[in-house]
Rosetta silent file (secondary structure, phi, psi, omega in degrees, C-alpha in Angstrom):
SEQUENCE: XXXXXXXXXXXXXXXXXXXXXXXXXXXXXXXXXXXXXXXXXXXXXXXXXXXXXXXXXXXXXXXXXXXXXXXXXXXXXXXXXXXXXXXXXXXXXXXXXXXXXXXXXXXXXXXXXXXXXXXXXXXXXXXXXXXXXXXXXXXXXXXXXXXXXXXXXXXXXXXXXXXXXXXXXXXXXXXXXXXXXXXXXXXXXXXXXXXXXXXXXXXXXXXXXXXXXXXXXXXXXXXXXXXXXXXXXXXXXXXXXXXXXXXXXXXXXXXXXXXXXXXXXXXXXXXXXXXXXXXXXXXXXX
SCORE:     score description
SCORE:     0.000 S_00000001
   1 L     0.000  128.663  166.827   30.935   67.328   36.564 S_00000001
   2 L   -78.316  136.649 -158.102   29.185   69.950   34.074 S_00000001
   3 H   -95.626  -36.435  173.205   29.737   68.365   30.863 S_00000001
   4 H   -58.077   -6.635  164.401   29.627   72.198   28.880 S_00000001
   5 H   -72.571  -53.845  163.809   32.877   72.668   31.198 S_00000001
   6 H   -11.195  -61.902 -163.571   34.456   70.131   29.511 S_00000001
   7 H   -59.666  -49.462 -170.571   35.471   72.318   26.514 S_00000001
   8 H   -82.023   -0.610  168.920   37.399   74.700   28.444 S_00000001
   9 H   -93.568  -17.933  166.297   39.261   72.144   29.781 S_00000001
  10 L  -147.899  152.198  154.898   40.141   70.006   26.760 S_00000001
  11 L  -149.384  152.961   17.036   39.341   70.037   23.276 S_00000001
  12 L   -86.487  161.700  170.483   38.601   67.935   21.118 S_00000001
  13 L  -114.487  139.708 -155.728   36.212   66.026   24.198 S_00000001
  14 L  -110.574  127.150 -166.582   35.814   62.711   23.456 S_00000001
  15 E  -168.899  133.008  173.832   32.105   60.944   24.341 S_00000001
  16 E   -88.872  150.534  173.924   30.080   57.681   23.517 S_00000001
  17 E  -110.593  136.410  145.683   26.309   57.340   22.946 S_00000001
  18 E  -157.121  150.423 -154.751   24.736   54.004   24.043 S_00000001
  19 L   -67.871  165.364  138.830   20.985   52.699   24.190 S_00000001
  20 L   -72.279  137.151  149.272   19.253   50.904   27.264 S_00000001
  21 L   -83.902  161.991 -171.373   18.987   47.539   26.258 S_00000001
  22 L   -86.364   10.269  135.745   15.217   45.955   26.026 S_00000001
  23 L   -92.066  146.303 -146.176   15.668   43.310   27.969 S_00000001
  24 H   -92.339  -17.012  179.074   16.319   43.117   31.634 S_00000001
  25 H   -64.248  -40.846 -149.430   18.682   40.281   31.025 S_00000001
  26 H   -77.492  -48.162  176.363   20.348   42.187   28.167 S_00000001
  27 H   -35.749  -44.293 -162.112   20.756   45.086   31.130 S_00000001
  28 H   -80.281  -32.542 -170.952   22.411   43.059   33.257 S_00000001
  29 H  -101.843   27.996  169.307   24.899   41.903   30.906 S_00000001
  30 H   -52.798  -59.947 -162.899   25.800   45.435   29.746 S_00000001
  31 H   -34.696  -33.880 -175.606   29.035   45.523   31.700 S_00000001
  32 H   -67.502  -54.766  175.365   31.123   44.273   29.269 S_00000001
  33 H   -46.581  -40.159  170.998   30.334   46.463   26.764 S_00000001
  34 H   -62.756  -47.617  173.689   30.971   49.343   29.707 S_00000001
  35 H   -41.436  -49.926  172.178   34.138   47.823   30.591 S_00000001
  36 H   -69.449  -31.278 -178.326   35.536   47.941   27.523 S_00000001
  37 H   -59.130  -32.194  163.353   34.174   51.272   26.817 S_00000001
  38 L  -116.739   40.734  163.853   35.598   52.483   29.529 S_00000001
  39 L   -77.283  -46.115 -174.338   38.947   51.435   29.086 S_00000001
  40 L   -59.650  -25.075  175.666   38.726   53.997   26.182 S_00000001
  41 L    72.231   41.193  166.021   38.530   57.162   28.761 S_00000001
  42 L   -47.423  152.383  156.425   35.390   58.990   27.289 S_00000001
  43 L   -94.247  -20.684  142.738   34.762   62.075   28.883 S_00000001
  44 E  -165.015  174.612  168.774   31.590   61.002   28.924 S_00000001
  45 E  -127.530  142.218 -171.729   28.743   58.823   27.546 S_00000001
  46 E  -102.646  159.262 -147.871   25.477   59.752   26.896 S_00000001
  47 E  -128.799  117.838  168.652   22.416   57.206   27.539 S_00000001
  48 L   -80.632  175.801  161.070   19.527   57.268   25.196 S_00000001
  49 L   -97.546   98.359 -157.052   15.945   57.437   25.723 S_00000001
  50 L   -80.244 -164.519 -172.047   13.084   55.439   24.480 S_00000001
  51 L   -58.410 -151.403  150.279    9.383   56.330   23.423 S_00000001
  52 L  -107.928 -172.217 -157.262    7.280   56.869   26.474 S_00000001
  53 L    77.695   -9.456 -176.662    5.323   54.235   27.614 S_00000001
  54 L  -117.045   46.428 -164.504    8.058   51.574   27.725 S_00000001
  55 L    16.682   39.105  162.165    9.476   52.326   30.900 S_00000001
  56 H   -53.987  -12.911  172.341   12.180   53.772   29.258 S_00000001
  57 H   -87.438  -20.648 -169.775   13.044   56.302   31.919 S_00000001
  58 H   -75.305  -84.700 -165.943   13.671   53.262   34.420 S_00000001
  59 H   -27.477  -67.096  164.743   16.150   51.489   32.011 S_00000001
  60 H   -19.258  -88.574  171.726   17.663   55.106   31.093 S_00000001
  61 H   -24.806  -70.051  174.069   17.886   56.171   34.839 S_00000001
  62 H   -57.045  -15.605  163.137   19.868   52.428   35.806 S_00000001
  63 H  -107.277  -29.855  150.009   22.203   52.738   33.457 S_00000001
  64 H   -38.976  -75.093  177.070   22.895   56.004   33.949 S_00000001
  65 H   -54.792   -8.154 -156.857   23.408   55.770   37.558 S_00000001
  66 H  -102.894  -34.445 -175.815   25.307   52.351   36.887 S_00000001
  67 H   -78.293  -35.975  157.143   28.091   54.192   34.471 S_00000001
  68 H   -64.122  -21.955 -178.499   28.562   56.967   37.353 S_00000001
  69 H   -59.907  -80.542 -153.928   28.112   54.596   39.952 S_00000001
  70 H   -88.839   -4.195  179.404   30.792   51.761   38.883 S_00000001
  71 H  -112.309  -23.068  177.633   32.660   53.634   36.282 S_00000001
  72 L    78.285   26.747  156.639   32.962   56.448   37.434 S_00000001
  73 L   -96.549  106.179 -166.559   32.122   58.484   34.362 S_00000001
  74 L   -75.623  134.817  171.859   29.563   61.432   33.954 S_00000001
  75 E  -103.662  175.843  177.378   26.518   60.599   31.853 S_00000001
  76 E  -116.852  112.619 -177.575   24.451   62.473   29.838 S_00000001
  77 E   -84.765  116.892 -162.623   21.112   61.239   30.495 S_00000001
  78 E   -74.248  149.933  178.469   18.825   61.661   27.191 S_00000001
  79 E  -153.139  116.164  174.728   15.509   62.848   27.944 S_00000001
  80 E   -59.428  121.096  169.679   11.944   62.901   25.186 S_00000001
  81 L  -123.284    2.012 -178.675    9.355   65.100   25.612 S_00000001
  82 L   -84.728   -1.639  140.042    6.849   64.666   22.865 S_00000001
  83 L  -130.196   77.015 -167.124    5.068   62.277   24.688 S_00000001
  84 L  -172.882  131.732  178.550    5.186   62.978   28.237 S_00000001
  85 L  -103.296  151.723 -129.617    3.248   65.404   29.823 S_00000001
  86 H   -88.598   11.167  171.116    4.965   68.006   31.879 S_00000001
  87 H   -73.403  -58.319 -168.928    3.816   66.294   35.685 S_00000001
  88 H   -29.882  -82.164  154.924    5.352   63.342   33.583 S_00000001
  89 H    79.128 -170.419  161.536    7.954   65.105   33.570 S_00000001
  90 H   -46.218  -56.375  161.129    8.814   66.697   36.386 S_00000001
  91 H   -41.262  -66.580 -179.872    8.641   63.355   38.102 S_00000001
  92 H   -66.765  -20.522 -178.550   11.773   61.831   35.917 S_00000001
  93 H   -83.781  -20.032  152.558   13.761   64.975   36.766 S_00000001
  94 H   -62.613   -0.670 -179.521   12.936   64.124   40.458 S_00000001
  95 H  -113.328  -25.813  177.638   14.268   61.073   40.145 S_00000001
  96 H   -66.415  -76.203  125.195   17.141   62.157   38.049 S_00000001
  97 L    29.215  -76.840 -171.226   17.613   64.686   41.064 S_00000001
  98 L   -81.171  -54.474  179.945   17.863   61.922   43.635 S_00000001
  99 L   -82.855   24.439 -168.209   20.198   60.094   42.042 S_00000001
 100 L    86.150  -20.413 -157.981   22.822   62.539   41.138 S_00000001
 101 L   -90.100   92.154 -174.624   22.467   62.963   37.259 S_00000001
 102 L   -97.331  -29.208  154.165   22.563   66.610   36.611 S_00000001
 103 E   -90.121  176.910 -155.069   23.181   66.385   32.991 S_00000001
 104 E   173.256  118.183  176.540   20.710   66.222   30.197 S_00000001
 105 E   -96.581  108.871 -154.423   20.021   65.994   26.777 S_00000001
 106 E   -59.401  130.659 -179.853   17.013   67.758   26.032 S_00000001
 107 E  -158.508  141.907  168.171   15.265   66.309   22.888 S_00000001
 108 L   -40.944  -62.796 -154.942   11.550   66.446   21.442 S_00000001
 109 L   100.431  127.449  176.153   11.817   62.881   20.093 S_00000001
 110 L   -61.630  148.665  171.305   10.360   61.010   17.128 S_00000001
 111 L   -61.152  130.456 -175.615    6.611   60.559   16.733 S_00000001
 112 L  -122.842  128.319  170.351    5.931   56.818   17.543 S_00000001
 113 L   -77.987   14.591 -176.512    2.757   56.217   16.083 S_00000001
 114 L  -112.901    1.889  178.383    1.757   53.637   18.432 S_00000001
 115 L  -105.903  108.038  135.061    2.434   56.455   21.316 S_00000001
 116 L   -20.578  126.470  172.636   -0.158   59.055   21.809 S_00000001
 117 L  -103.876  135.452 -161.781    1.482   62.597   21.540 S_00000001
 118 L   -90.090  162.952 -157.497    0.920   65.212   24.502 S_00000001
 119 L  -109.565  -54.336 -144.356    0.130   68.829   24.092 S_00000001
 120 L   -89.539   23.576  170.212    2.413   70.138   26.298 S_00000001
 121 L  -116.423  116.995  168.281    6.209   70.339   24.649 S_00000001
 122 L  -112.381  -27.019  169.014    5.956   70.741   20.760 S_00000001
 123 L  -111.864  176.620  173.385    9.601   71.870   20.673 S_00000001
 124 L  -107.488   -9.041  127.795   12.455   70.776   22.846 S_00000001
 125 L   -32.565  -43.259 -175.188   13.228   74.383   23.720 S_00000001
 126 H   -58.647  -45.323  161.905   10.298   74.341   25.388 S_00000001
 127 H   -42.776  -24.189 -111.598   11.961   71.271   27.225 S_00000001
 128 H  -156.085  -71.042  168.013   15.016   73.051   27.497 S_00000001
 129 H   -35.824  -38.355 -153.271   12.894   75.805   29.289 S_00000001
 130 H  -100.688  -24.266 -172.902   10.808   73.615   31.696 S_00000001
 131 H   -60.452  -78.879  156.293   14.234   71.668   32.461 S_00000001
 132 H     5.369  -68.400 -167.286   15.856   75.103   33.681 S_00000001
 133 H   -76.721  -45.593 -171.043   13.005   76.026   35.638 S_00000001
 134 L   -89.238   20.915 -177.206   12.661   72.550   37.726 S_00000001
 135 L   150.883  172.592  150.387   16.438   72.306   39.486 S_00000001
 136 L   -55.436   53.381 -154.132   20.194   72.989   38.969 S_00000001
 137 L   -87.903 -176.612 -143.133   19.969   70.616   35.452 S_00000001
 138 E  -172.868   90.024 -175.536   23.005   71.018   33.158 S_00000001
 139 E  -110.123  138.507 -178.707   21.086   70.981   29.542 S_00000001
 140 E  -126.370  174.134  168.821   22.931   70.027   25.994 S_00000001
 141 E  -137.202 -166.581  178.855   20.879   69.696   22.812 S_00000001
 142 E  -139.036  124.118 -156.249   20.779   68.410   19.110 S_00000001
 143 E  -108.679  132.198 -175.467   21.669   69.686   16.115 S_00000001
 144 L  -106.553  111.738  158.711   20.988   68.954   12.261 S_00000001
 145 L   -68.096   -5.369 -178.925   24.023   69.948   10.236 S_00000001
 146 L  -141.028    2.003  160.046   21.979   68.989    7.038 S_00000001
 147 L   106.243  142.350  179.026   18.329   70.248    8.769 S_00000001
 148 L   -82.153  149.350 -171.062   15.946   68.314   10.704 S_00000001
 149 L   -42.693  -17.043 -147.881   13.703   66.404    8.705 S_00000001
 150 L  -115.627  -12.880 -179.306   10.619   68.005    9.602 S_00000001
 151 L   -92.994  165.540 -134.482   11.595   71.869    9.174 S_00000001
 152 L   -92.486  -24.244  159.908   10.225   73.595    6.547 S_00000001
 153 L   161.241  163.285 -142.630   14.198   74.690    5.924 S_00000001
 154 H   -53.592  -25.903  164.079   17.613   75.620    7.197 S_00000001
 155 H   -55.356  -44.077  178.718   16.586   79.368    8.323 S_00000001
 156 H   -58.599  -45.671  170.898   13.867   77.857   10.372 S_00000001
 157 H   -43.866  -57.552  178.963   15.794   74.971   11.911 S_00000001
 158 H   -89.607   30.018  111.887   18.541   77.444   13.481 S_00000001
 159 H   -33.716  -71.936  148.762   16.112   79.682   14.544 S_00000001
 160 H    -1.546  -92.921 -170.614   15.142   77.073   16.312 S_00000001
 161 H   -53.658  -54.017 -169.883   18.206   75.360   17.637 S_00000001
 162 H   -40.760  -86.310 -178.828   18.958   79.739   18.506 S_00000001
 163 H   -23.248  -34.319  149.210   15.635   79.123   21.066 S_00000001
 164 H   -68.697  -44.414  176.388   17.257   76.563   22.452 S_00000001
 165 H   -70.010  -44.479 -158.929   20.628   77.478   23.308 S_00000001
 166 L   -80.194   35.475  162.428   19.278   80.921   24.575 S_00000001
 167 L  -108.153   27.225 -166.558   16.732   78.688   26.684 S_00000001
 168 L   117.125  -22.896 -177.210   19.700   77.045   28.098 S_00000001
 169 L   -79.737  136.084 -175.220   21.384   74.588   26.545 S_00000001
 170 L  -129.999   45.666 -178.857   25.260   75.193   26.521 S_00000001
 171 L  -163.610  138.774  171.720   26.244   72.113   24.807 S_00000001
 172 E  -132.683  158.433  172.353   25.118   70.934   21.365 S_00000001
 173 E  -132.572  131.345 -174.546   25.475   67.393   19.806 S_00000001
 174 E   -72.771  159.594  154.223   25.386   66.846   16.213 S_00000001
 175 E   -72.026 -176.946  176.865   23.271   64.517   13.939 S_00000001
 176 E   -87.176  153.809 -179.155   25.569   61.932   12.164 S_00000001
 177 L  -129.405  165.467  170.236   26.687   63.391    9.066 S_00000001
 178 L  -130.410   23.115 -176.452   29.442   61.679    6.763 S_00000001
 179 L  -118.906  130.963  179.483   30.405   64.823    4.398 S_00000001
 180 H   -76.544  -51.381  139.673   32.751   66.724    6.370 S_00000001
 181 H     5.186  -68.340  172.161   32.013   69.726    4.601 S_00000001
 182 H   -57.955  -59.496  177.752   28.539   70.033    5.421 S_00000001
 183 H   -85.083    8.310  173.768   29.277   70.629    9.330 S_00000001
 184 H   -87.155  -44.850 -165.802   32.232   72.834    8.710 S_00000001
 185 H   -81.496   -9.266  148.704   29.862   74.938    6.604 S_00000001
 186 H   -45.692  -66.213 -176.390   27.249   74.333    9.432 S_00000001
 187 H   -83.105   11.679  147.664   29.218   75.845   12.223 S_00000001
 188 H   -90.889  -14.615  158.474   29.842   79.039   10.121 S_00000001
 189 H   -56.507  -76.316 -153.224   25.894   79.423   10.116 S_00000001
 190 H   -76.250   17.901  159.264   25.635   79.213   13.472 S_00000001
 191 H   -77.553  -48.192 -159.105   28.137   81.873   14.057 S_00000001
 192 H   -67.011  -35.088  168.233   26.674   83.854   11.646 S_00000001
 193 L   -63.992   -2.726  178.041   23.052   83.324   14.252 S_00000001
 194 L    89.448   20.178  169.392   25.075   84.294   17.003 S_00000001
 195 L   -93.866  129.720 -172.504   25.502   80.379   18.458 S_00000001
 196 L  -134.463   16.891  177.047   28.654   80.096   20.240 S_00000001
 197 L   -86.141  162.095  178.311   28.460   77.040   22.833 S_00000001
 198 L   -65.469  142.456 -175.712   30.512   74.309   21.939 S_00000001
 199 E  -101.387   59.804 -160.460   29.224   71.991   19.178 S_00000001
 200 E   -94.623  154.983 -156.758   30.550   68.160   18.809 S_00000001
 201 E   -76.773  146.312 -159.783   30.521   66.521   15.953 S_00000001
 202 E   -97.166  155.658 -167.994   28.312   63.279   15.832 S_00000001
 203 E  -148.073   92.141  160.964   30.303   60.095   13.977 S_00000001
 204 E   -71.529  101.105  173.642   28.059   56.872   12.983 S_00000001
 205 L   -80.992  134.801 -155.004   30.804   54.096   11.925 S_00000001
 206 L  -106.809  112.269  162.398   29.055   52.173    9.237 S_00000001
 207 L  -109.059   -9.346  149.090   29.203   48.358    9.687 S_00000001
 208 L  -123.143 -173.235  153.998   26.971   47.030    7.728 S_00000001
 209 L   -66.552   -4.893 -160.895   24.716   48.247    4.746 S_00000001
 210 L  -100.166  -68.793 -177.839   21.255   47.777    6.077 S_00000001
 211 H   -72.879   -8.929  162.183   21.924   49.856    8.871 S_00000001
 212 H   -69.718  -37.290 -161.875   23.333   52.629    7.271 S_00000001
 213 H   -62.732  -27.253  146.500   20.427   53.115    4.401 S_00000001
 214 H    -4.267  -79.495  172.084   18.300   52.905    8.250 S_00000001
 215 H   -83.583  -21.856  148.337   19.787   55.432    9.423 S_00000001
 216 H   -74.842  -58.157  154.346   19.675   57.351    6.788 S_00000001
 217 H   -33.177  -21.996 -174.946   15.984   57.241    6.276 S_00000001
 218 H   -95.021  -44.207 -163.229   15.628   58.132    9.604 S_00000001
 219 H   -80.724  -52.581 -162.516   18.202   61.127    9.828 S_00000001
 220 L    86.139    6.932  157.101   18.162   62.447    6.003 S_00000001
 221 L   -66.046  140.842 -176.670   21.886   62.524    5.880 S_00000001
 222 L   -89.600  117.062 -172.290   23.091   62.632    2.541 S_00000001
 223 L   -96.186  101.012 -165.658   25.767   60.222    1.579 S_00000001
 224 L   -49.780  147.378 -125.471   29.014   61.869   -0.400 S_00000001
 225 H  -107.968  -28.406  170.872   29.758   60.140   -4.021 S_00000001
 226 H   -47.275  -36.980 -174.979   33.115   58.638   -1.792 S_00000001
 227 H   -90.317  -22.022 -178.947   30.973   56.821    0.454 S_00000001
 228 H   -65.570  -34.859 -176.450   28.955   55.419   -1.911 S_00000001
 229 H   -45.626  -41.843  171.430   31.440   54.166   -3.925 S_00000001
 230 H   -76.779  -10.235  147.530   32.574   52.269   -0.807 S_00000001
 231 H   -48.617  -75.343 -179.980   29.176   50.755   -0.393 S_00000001
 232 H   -27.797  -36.051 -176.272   29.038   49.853   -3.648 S_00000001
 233 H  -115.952  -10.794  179.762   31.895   47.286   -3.681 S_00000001
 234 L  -139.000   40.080  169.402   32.246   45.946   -0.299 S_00000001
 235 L   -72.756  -23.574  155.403   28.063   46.296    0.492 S_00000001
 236 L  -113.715   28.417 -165.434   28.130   42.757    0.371 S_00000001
 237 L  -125.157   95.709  177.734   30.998   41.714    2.070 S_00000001
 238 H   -45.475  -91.604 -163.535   30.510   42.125    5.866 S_00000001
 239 H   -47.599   -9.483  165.622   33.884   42.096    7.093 S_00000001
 240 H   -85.524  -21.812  164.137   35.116   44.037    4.142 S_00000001
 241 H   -64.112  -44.023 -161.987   32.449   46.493    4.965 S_00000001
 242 H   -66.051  -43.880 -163.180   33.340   46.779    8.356 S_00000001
 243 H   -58.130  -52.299 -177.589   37.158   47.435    8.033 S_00000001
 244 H   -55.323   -6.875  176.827   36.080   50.130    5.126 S_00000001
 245 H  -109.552   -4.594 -175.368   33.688   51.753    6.917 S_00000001
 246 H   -58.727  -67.314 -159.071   36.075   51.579   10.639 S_00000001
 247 H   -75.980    7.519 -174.972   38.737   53.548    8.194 S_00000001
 248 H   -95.509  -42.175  171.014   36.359   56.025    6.563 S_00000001
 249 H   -41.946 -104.314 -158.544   35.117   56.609   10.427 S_00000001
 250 H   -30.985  -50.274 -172.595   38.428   57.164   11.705 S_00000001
 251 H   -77.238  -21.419 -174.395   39.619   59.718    8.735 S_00000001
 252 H   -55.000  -52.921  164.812   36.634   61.506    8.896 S_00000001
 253 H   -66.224  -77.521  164.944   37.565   62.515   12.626 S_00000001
 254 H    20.110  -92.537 -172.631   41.161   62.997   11.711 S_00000001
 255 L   -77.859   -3.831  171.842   40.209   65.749    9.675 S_00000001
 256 L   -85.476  -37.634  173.495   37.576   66.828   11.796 S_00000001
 257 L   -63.697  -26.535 -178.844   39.838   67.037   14.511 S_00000001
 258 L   -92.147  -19.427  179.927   42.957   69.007   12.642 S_00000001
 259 L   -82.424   -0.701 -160.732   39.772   71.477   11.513 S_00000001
 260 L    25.922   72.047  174.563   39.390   71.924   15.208 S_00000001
 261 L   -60.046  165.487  164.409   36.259   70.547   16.130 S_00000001
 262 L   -88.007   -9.518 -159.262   35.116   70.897   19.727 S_00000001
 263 L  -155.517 -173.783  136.086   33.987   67.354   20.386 S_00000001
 264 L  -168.207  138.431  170.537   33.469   64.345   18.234 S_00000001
 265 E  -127.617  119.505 -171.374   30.701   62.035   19.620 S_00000001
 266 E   -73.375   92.359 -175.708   30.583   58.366   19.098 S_00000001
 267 E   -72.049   82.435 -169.265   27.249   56.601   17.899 S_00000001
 268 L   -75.175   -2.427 -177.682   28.717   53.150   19.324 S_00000001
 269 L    76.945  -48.362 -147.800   25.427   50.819   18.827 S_00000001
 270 L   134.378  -22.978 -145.932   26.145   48.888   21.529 S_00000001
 271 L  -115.812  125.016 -172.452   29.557   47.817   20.057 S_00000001
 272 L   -87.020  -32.537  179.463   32.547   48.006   22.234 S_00000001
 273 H   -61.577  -46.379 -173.077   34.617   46.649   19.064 S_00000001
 274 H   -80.083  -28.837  179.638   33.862   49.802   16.723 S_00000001
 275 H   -76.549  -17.201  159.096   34.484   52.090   19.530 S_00000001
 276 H   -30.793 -116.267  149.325   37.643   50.350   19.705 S_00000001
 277 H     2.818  -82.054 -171.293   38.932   50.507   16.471 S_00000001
 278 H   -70.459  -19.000  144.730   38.280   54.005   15.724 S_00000001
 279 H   -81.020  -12.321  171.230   39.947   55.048   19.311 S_00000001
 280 H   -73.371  -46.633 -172.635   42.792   53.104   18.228 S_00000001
 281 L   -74.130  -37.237 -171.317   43.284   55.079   14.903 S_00000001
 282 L  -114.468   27.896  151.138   42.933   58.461   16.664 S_00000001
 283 L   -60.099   -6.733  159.826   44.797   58.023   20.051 S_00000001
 284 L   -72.828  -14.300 -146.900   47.210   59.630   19.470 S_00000001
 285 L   -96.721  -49.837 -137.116   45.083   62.659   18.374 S_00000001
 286 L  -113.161    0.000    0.000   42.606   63.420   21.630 S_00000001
């Protein structure tokens, strides 16, 4: 399955993100969390990638092959290039290669400062390029609806992201954002650059407080005077967070979805219960 096919075949397309865990034990006992996950009928789930150095393409790779293998589900295998040199590689897309897994999300990667960084990808166009070049690959990318942290500002960024899709990528996945707004007035920039592959929107459901101000910190999404308010009063009440941030999740898509998004993509954690939830409120919908 090409996953940028998807879109002409459904829309919105429906698709989970989840990590390798770091333990080989934790690996093994994955299934449940797949089981349930894929009770939900993604169209697909994409597999992250760790720094390099942590044998993170092994972990990647095994769970990848284990959700097409046993689930029967195409993944989207995440793939870093800011430390990995391009032998480096070339190598994981042979192995990617061998085991069937022709899609791939092309991504620089964060700076780990305990990783030596490599000369030769400084963008993930370039990555996008070298991907291309090595095999039949199937390349998606990643998008900042509110700018990536590190560009100097939103003309540069989609300049940018434009160098990627026209190096290949026909699929983009958003960061999470929680002002709906923002990525509506997002995807008329990238008309106005001439980007026209499908775009889906990325959706972090916030269960507790820690990890959202986390993930914020990390991301730079800007949090909308609604959501704070719903911090504010149930920030220290776990299970009062969770249902309030399950239903903020859920309307958020709603309306992304009657706006006719192309996608929505699920940042599930790990957690078969929030992916849950939040397919329960919009089955009817997808």
């Amino acid at each position: 399955m090409i996953i940028e096919n998807l879109f002409t075949q459904k829309k919105p397309v429906l698709s989970f993100e989840i990590f390798p865990p770091k333990k080989e034990a934790e690996l093994e006992n994955i299934d449940a969390t797949l089981k349930l996950l894929a009770a939900l009928h993604p169209d697909f789930i994409s597999v992250t990638f760790g720094a390099g150095g942590s044998g993170a393409d092994n972990k990647t790779l095994e769970l990848a092959s284990k959700i097409r293998r046993e689930y029967q589900i195409e993944p989207l295998v995440h793939l870093t290039c800011i430390s990995y040199s391009k032998e480096e590689i070339k190598n994981i897309l042979k192995r990617l290669e061998e085991a069937g897994l022709k899609n791939i999300l092309a991504l620089r990667g964060d700076v780990n400062p305990q990783i030596p960084i490599k000369d030769d990808f400084k963008y993930a166009s370039e990555l996008v390029t070298f991907i291309k070049e090595q095999g039949d690959f199937h390349v998606s990318g990643a998008c900042y609806p509110e700018v990536h942290l590190e560009a100097t500002d939103l003309v540069s960024d989609i300049r940018h992201l434009k160098k990627k899709v026209d190096a290949g990528a026909g699929h983009l996945v958003s960061q999470l954002f929680f002002d709906n707004k923002i990525f509506y007035d997002f995807q008329e920039k990238l008309k106005i650059a001439g980007i026209d592959v499908p775009v889906e929107a990325g959706i972090m459901p916030v269960t507790n407080r820690a990890q959202i101000e986390r993930m914020v910190n990390m991301c730079g999404a800007s949090l909308p005077e609604k959501f704070r308010r719903i911090l504010d009063k149930y920030g220290d009440r776990k299970e009062a967070l969770f249902d309030a941030g399950m239903a903020y999740a859920v309307n958020q898509i709603v309306e992304l979805i009657a706006h006719g998004v192309d996608g929505i993509h699920i940042f599930t954690m790990n957690n078969p219960v929030v992916a849950g939830r939040i397919c329960e409120g919009i089955k009817n919908l997808i």
